[in-house]
Structure formats: C-alpha cells, structure tokens
N, C-alpha and C positions, 0 to 999 in steps of 0.2 A: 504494500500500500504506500503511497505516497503520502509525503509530508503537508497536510495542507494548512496554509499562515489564513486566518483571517483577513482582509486587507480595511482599514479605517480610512476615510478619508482625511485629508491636509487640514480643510478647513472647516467652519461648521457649517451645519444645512439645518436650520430649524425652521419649525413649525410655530409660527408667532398668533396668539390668539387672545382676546382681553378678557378681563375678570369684574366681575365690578367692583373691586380695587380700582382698576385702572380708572374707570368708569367717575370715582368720587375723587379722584384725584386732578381730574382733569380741570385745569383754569377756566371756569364759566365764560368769561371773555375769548376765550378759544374755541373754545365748541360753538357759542354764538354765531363767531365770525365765519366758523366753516359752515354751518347752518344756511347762512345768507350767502355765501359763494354756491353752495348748490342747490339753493333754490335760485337763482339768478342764470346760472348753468342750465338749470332744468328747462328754465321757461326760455330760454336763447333756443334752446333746440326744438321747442316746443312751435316756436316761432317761426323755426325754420324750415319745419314740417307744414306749417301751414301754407307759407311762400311759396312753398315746393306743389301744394298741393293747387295752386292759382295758379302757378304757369310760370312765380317769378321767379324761381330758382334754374338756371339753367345747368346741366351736367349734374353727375348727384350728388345727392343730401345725406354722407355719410353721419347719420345724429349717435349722439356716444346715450342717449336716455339709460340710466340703471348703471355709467360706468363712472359714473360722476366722483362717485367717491375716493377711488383708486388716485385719481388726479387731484382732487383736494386733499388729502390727506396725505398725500406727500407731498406737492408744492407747499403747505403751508407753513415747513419748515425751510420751505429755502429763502436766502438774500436776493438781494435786488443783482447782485454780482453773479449770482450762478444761474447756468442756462438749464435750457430742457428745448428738446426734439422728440418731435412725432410721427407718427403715421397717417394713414388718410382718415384712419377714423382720429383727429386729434383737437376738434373743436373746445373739448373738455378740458385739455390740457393746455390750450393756448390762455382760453378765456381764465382758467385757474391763476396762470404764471403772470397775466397784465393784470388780475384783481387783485393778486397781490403784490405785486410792483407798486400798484395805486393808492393799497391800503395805508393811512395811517396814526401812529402811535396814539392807543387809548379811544380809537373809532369802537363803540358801541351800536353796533345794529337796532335794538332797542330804543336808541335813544336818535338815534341821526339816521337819514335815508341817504344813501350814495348820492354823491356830488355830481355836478357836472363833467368832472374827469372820468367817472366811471360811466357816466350814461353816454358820452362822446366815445367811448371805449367798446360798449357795445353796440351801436350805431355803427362807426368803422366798421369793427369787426363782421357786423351782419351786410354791410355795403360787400365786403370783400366776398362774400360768399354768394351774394349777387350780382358778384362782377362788377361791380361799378368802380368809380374813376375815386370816390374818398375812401376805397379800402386802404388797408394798410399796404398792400401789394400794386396798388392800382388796377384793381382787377384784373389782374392775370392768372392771381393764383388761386381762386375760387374758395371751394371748399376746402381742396387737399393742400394748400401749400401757401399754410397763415406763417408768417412771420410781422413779430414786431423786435426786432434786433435791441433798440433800449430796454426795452423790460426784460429781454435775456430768452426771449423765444426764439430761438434763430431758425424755427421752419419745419412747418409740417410736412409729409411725403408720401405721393402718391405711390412710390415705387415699394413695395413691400419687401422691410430690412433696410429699405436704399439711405436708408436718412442713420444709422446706425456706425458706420462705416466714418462719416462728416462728426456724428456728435465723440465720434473716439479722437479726430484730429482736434475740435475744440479743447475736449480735455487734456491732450496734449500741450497745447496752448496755455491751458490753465495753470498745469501745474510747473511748466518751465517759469511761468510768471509767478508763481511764489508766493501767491493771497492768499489763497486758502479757499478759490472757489470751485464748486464743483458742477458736475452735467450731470442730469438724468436723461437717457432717450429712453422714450417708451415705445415698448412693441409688441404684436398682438402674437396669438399662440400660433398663428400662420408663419410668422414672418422667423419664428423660434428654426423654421426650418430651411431657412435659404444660406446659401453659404456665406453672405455675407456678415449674418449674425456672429456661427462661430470661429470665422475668422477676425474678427473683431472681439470676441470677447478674449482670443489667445494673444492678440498683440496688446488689448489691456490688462492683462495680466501678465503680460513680458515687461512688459514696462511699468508696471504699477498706476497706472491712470484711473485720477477720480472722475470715477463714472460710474455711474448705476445703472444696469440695465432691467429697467421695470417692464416686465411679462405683462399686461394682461391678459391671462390666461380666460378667456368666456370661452371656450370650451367649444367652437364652432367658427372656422373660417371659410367664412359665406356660408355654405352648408355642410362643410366635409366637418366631422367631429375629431378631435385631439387621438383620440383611440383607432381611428384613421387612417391617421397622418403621422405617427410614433409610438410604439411600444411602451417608453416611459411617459406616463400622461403628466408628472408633477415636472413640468417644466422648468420647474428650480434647479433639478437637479443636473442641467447642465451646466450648474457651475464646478460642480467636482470635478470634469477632466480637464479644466483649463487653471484649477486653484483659486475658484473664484467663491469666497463667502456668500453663502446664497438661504435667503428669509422665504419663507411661503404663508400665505397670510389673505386673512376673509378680504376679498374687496371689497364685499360688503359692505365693511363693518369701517369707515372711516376711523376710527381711533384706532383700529387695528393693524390699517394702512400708517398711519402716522407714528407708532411705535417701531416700527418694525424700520421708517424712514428714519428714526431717534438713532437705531444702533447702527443702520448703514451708514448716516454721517461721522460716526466716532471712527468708522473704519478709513473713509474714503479722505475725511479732514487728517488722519492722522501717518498717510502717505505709505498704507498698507497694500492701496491697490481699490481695484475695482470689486461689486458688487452687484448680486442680482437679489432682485426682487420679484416672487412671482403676486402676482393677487387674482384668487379667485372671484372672474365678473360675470355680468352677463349682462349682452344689450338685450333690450327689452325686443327690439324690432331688427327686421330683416337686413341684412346687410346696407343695402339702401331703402330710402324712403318710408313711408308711414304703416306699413303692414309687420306683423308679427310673423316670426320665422313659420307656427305652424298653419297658416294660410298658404305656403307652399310644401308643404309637408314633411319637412325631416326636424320637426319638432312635436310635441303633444301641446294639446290647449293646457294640461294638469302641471307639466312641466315647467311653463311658462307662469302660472299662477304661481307655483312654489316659489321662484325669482322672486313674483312681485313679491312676496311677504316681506323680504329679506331688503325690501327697498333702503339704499344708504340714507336716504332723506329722511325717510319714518324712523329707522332707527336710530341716527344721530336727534334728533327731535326730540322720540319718545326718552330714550337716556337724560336728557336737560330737562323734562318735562319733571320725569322721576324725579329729580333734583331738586326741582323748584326753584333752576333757573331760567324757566321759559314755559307759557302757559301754552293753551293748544288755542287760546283768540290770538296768541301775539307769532305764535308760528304760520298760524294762516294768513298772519296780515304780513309776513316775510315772503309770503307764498305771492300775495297781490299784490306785493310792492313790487318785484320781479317781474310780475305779469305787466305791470303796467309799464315797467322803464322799458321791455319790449317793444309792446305797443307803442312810445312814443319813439324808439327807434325804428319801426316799420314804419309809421305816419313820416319820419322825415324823410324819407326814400321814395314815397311811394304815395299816388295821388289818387281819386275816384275818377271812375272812368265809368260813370254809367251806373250799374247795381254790383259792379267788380272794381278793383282794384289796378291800377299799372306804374311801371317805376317812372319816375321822374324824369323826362327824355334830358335835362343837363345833366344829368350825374353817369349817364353813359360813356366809357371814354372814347375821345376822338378818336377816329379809322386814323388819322394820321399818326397816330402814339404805336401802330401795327409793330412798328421796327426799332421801336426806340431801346434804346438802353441794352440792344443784343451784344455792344462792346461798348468801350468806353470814347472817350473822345483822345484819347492821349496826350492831354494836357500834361503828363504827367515829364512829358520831353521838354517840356518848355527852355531850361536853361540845360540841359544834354548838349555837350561837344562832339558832334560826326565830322567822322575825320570817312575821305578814302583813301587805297594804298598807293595811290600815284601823288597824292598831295599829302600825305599822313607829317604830321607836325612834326611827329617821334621820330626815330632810326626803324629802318625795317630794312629786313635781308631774309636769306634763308633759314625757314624753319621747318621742323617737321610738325605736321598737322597734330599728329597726336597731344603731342610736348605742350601746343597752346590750349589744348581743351584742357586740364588740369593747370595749369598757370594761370587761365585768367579766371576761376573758381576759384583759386586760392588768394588771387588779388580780391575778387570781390570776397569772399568771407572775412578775409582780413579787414576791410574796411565797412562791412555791415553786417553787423552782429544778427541780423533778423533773417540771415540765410541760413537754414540746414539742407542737406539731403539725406535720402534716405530711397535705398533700392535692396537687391540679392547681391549678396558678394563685395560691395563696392568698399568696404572696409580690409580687406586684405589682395592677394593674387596680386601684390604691387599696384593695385588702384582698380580692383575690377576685373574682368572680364580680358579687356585692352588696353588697362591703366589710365581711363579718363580720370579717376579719381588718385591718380598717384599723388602719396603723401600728404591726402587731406586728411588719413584720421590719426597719423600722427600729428599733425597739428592743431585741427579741432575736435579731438575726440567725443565732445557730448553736442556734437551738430552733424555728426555722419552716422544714421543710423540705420546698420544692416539689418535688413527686416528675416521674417521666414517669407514662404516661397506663400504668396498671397498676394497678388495684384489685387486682388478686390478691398482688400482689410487696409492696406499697405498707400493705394493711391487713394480711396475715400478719405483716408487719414490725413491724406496729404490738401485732400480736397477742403475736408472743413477746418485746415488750421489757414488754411486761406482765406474761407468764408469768416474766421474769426478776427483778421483781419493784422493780426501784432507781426507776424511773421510771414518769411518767402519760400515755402518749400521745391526743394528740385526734384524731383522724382525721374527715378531712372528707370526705365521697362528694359530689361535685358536685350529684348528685341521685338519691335515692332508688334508682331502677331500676339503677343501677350496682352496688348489691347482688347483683344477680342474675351480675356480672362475677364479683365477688369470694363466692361465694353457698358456697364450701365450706372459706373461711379464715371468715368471717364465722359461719358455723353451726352446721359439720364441725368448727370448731379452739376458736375464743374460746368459740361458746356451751355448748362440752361441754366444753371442758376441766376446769375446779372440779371437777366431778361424776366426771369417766372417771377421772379420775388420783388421784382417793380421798375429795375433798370439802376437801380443804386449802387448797388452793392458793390463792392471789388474783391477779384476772387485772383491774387496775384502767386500766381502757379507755375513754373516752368517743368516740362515734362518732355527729359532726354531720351531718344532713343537713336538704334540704329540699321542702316540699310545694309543687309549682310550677305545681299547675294554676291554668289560665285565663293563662297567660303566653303561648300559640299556640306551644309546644313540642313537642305532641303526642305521642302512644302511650309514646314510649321515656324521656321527661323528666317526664312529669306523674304518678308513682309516689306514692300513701300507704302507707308503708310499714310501719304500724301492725300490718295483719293479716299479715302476714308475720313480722315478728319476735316476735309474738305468740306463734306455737306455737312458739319455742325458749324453753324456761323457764331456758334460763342472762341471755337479756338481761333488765336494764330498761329499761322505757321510757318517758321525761316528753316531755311535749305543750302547752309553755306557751301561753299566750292571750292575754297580757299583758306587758310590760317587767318590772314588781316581781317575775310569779311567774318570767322568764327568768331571772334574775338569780339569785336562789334556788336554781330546783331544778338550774341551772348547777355554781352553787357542789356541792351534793347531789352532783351525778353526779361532780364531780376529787376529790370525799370518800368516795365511795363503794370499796369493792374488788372490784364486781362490773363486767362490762361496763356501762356504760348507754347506749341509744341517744337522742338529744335530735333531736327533731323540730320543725323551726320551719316557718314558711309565712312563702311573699312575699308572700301579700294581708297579711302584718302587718308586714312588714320599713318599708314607707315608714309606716306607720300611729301616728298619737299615741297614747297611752296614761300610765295612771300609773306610774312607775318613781323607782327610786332617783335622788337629785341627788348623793350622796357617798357613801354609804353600800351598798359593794359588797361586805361581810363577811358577811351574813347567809345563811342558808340557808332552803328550805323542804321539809316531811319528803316523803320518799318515799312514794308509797303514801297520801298524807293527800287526796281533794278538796277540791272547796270549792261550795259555795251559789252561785253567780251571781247571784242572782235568785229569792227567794224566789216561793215562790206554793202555791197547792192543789188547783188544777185538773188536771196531769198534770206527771209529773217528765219532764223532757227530760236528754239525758245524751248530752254533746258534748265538743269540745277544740280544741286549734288554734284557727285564723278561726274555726270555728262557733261555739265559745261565743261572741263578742261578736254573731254574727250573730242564733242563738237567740233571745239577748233582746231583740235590736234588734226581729227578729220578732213575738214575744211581749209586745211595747208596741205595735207598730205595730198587731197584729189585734188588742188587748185582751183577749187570753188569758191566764188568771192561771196561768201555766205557771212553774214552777219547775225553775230549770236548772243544771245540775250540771255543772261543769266537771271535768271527770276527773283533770287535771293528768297522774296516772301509770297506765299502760296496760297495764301486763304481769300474769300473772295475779298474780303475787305483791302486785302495787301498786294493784291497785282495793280502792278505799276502799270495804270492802259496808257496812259503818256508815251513814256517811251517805248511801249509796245508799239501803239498807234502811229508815232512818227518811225517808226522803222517799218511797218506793213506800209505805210502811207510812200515809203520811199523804193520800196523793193516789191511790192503787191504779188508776195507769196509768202506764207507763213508752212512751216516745218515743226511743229508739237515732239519731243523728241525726250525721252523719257526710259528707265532702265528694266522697269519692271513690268509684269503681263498685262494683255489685254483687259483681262479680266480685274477690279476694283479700281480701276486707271486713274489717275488725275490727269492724265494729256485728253482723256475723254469728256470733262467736263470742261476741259481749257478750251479745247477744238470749239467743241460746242459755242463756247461766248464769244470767241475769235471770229466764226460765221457769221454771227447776228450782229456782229456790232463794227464788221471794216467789209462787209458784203460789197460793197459798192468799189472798194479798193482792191480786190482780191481778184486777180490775173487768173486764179486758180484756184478748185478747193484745198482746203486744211488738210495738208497732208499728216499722219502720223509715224513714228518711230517708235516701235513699242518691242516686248517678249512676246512669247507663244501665249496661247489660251489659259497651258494651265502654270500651276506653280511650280520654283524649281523643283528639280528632281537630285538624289544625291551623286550618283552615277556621273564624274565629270564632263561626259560626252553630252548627254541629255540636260543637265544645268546651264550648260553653255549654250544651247538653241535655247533655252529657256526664254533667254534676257537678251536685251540687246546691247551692241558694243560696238567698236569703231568699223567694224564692217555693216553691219547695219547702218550705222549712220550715215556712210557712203554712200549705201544704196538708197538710202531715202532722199540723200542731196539731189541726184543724179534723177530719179523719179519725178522730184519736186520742178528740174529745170526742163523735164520732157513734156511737161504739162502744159499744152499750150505753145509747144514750140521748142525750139532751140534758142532763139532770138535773145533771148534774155541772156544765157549763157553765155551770149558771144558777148553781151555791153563790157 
C-alpha cells in the first residue's frame, strides 16, 4: 500500500456567515446608510425596466434586482481612492461605488434626503444607459460599460472576464504607488470560467496585488447552471490553486457580505496578496429585461419565490427594525424617496409625447460625435524634437539594429520612471529572445517584469495600468501570432477603450513585437501583424526600416497617449544601418513617411525589411522606382501627402509587402490607394505579397511562402508593363 499525506491547503477558504452578535453590533448609522443605497439601487433598476419596457432603452437592460446586496456590502467599506470593475451585469456596483464617493461624514438617511449631487448622479447615470449625450460615457457605453473614473469606477464590461485582466493592471498601479488603495473586480459564476479569470488570478498572486476578486456566484449564466458548467460549484475554491485567501459568504445577507469584505481588506491593505470572495446571489429576473428566469423554463416559479424570501433589502430592514433602529413607516418612506429621485431622473430625460413617453431629442448625441475621441489628438508632441537621419543634430554612423532597440529603452527608463515592461523571457537569455531587452533588468530590476506564459492575464494587465493612467507599460508579444492569445484584451479592451468610455480617456501603451519570417518557425510564429491591427482604429502603428527611424518613432510611441503597436523584423535585428551614436532624445512624427528612394517611374510603398529591400531591388533591375517607406501604418498615420504627391508624379502605385495574401495590410492599403488617386492612376494597384497560406517550416516551402527581392522584381517589371513600356523608357 502506499503512503498516502493528507494535503491542506496554503491559505484559508472559509465559510463567512452572521450571528446576531454580529447583527447588535452593527453601527445603526451603517446599516441605515446601506439600507438607503439599496433601496435607491432597487428603484434605479426598477426604473430601468420600465424604460426598457416603452421602447426607451435601446440594447439590453442587464438589471442586477436581488444582487444589490453583494455590491453594497462590500463597497461600503471602500475609500474614495480604491477602484472597483465590473461586468455587464454591473449597474449595482457602479451606482454602489459613486453613492459612496458622494456620501458624506454623519449623513443620516432619516434625517436628510440625498442632495442634489446624488440625484444629478443618478440622472447621468440613467442618461448613460439611454444613450444619451449627459451620461457619464457620453452614451456610448450604454448599459455595459458605466464608468465614472473620479469616484474610482473605472468601467463596466461587456466582454465576460474581459474587465478582470485591466482591474489586475490597476492594482498593479496601486500598489507600486504605495497608498494603500485597493480594487475589487466583480465577476459573475460565468465569467469564473474563461481563461482570462484564472490567469489573472495566478499573476495576482505572483505578485501579491491588492485585489479582490468578488464571484457573484447566482448560480445560472443566462440559463446554463454552475453544476453545468464545473464540477466544483463553491467557486471560492478556486482560490486554493493559485494561493489565493478565498471567503464564501450569503449575498444575501448584506452584513455578511461586508464582514467577510472586513477581513479581505486586512489581507489585501497589508501587502499579503490578492483575495476572493464568493457571494451566494440571485437575480431575481432573466438574464435581460423584465421577465423571470422561469417564464423561459430552466427555473421553477417555487425556486424563485424561495430567493425572494431571502431578499437583501427585507433582510437588512427587518435586522434594524428588530433593533429599533428603523420602523417599517420610515423604511417604506426610504423605499419612496428612491422611487421618486427616479422619477425625477426619468422626467429630466424624457418628455410626453401623447399618452406615452419619449426622450428628449437634445440630449441625443450629435451623429457628428460618431468618431470622436477613437485616438487622441496628439497634442501631446507639442514641444517633441524630430530630428531625421540626413539632418539629425546628433552624430550618426553605423549601427547594428538590434544594439539601438535596447539603448534607446534604456535611455528612456532612465529618464522616466513611469516606464516598465513586462513580456516571456525578457529578463534573462541576455535580453530576451534577440536581446531587445539586453541589460535592462540588470538595471531596473523592479520595472522588467517576466511574466508566465499568458498573453491574456499578462497584456490586460498591461492594458489597465494604462487605463489607470500613472504609468507606461511596454508589452512584448514574443511574436506576432500570440495576439490572437491575447486577441480580446488587445482589441475588445485597449483598442476600444478611448472611444467606449466617452473619448477621454488615455490609454498610453506600447506593445513590441516581431516579424519573424524566414527564421523556419512556421504557421504559428511567422505572423505580420500589420493587417490585423489595422482594422482596430484605436491602435497605432510604426514599422521602422532602419536604426535612426527605430529610435525615433520608439521614442513617439512612450510619448504618445494612445496604444501604439511597434513592429520590428529579425531580417533587421543583426543588420547594419544608420543610427544614432549618442543621441537617443529625439523623436520622429507619427503618421509623417519618408522618400527612400527617389524616382519617376512607379511609386512602391513598403516598410519593415522591404523598404531596404525595395531599393536594393530597384538598383539592382535599374528601375527608377520610387519608394516610400511608410514608417506609420494605421489608418490615422498614413502619410496621403507624400503618398499623393509621389502617385500624382509617377501614376503607378506598387503595394509591396512581406507577408501572405491572406490577413494582408497591402490589401487594405491597395484598397484606399484606388479610391482616392483613381483619376491619377496610369494603372491598377499593383501588389507584392507571399502565397495564400502561412509559412511552412521546411526551408524550401517558407521561402515561396513570402516575398523577397525577386518578387519584388517581378512586381516592378509587371507594374511598368501595365499600360505600356513608355513609362519605362522616361
């Protein structure tokens, strides 16, 4: 027989439930004040069902009704300094986190009715979830995606988990800053199962980050049930494989939520690490809108009636009532005071139209607001020195490409403290991978942090200590295609965020990767990752060809306050070129190209390796081809200028490009080049692209994969057959 050990867990997992001990001890002034938080909660949602039910809610009306508690009862212990992030169902928890922002010192419910900062509060608030133009998002963000960044809600989330991931980068934030504030994200027993969760809860616990991750466990997402969906139903218990202190506790039962929030913060204020909290809830009604789960059938009417008994309102209520600090006249006139700041928040919205109701046609936001705020304006270059490397102020000669991506990171860290990175590997193998990070963590050791192998935990982290706004994270993707890991914190979070949550925001993020064909890496490593982050118009994107312009538009993207993505290539990393010798201050504009290569014959328009390729090309077959190196690639940053005056000069354009047909950014380029120099174009938009599919490892088959100086050739020569020779001979 074998030896067999018991095995205990690390940390503890209790079961948190109240007594009525707890019950007499509780500050009357406390229980009050949560009392009137969720009856003001109550009737917000109550409200919002009705809206919904006239036609003026557009998109749905996730309402939290019965989950009131779980949010009051833990925000009611947080400062105005600590945040909280939600889900789509998170109406509960926004409205909890600004009435308490708003509260203050020695307000008695009893005695005083909420002020006009509260009643402008849920006004906003209900505008936002109407869409309208005074929400706090400027109606963009509806229902799912309330933020109000002063009071410390930095943002609901429609993406289920997705908001998880950002409130771990906050935290991060938090505790590099040294106050002692902390995050709660809440998350439903759906979202307990997507990966983004428990990769996020193992980098909060690699790193000790105050954060609470509060389960509401109700017990049905949409209609699949927890037993379902996972073997272990007590969803707390996934804090034991990651070492994470984990409470399970009535939602119910508001005092039981807030006790249980008592010993979380001893843990999370005292730099032990992260914690979970599950709370057993239950919404009263169907995923969306105003019907009860069993009107579509995978609930009982008896099951639902048990819920109601346990309502957190009656029972924090009837507890005070016992007490004889609250009668049942003076509870129901908290019940109508609520009811009624609704209703005058619905009246300023919303006007008679007949025997019905409609919103107020000024409070809708202008069509022309469609595109606002999807980047920023870049003011932030205002006093920025660009230099280029034919006029560069500094000394410049030969350098090797590699050498300057780790030099001018080490200049900027040195000179601002609010840069870290953080990827796989980039703390040792002499700086990575290729040693873009060589000897930055001997330098700055507590600003290079190698993560585990989690693009989704690793770059959401990244994303919301951006969204928090103190700090610049670099994020390294080993390679390209790992995007597609991390493809809805990347696209779904960072690149929408500016734009969803009202056009304010600054979400100042640089995110390196590289182009690695022709290294016999194949399909899954050899990623251009160009046309892809092309169609999200929240990133930029630079494409250097060179050391000087690395260096530059490097500097550009930790200056910038929008995402940028920086795309290098290993056919240039060992490769000489001209670059800075001392001189790593300067910048180069976003959005600006550049000439490579004068000529008259046909404009080519390339980046990465192919610009040097291009022209290496375009000497080699004595093509007077003029070649455009692109630098910035997103739609905001092509340079149509000096595009336009080079087709307007040569009236043929050559798209010319490394990687396949297939996810192309020379496809979307071609595209815009047609529609908008049609009238100048001798010729159609020729392309130079790879095969259909992706490389292959087999050197023979990698190599037709992609294209190179003989394709390039052949595309010249194509391009000058089009229409004639004529051109050829000028």
């Amino acid at each position: 027989m074998p030896k067999i050990v018991a095995l205990t867990p690390e940390v503890p997992w209790q079961d948190i439930r109240t007594t009525p001990k707890d019950w007499d001890a509780l500050d009357p002034l406390v229980g009050l004040r949560m009392l009137d938080r969720l009856h003001l909660i109550r009737a917000f949602e109550e409200s919002v069902l009705e809206l919904e039910g006239e036609g003026l809610v557009h998109g749905p009306a996730h309402t939290s009704i019965g989950q009131e508690g779980g949010a009051v009862g833990s925000i009611d212990l947080l400062g105005p300094g600590d945040q909280v992030t939600g889900s789509h169902r998170g109406h509960h928890q926004f409205l909890a986190k600004g009435l308490a922002y708003l509260a203050k010192a020695g307000d008695d419910p009893l005695k005083s009715a909420p002020g006009d900062a509260v009643q402008d509060f849920l006004t906003r608030s209900l505008a936002e979830i109407m869409g309208l133009s005074p929400g706090y998002c400027k109606g963009r963000g509806g229902s799912m995606h309330l933020r109000w960044a002063e009071a410390g809600a930095l943002g609901t989330n429609a993406i289920v988990g997705g908001g998880v991931p950002l409130a771990n980068g906050v935290a991060w934030a938090k505790k590099r800053q040294g106050q002692g504030a902390v995050v709660f994200t809440y998350l439903g027993d759906g979202a307990a199962n997507i990966g983004a969760v428990p990769e996020s809860m193992n980098l909060a616990a690699l790193w000790s980050l105050p954060i609470c991750f509060f389960i509401e466990n109700n017990a049905y997402a949409v209609s699949t049930t927890v037993s379902e969906a996972t073997r272990e139903t007590r969803l707390s218990a996934r804090g034991l494989a990651f070492g994470i202190p984990a409470f399970r506790v009535d939602g119910m039962d508001p005092l039981a939520v807030r006790l249980a929030t008592e010993k979380a913060l001893v843990i999370l204020k005292s730099g032990q690490g992260p914690v979970i909290i599950e709370a057993e809830l239950y919404r009263y009604l169907h995923h969306s809108g105003p019907m009860p789960g069993s009107a579509f059938g995978y609930r009982t009417k008896d099951e639902e009636a048990q819920w109601r008994q346990r309502d957190p309102l009656a029972r924090l209520a009837r507890e005070l009532i016992a007490r004889h600090h609250l009668t049942a006249e003076q509870d129901a006139g908290l019940r109508a005071r609520a009811q009624a700041a609704m209703k005058a928040a619905a009246a300023h919205l919303t006007e008679p139209d007949g025997n019905k109701r409609r919103i107020v046609a000024a409070l809708w936001p202008k069509p022309e607001f469609r595109d606002q705020g999807v980047r920023g304006d870049l003011a932030e270059f205002k006093d920025a020195r660009f230099e280029e490397a034919e006029t560069a102020s500094g000394p410049v000669g030969p350098v090797k490409f590699i050498d300057v991506v780790s030099a001018v990171m080490t200049r900027r860290m040195e000179t601002d403290e609010r840069i870290f990175c953080l990827g796989e590997d980039i703390h040792r193998l002499k700086g990575g991978t290729n040693g873009a990070t060589k000897g930055l963590f001997a330098r700055f050791p507590d600003r290079i942090l190698p993560t585990p192998i989690s693009e989704q935990g690793f770059t959401g982290l990244a994303g919301g200590v951006a969204m928090e706004g103190t700090y610049r994270p670099v994020v390294e993707l080993m390679y390209p295609d790992f995007t597609l890991v991390a493809a809805d914190q990347v696209f779904n979070q960072i690149a929408k965020a500016r734009h969803m949550f009202g056009g304010d925001m600054r979400v100042p993020l640089v995110l390196r990767t590289k182009v690695a064909i022709g290294t016999g890496y194949g399909s899954q490593h050899s990623m251009d990752p160009a046309g892809l982050y092309a169609l999200w118009p929240g990133w930029r994107i630079v494409a250097p060809s060179n050391p000087f312009d690395y260096v530059g538009l490097m500097n550009s993207a930790l200056r910038c306050e929008d995402p940028v993505l920086v795309i290098e290539s290993t056919m240039l990393y060992n490769s000489d070129g001209i670059g800075p010798t001392q001189d790593f201050d300067y910048c180069i504009p976003l959005g600006k190209a550049k000439v490579a290569r004068p000529g008259r014959a046909l404009t080519a328009l390339s980046y990465l390796a192919m610009t040097p390729q291009a022209v290496q090309a375009a000497e080699d077959s004595g093509v007077d081809a003029e070649v455009i190196d692109l630098r910035s690639l997103d739609r905001a940053g092509l340079d149509w200028e000096t595009i336009g005056a080079s087709i307007r000069k040569t009236n043929r354009a050559l798209v010319i490009e490394q990687g396949p047909l297939t996810g192309s950014y020379g496809g979307l380029l071609a595209d815009e080049i047609q529609r908008r120099f049609f009238d100048w174009l001798d010729a159609p938009v020729l392309r130079v692209h790879g095969g259909e599919a992706s490389s292959s490892v087999s050197k023979v088959l990698e190599r037709v994969a992609f294209a190179g100086p003989d394709e390039i050739k052949a595309g010249y020569a194509r391009m000058l057959a089009e229409g004639g020779l004529a051109k050829a001979a000028e």
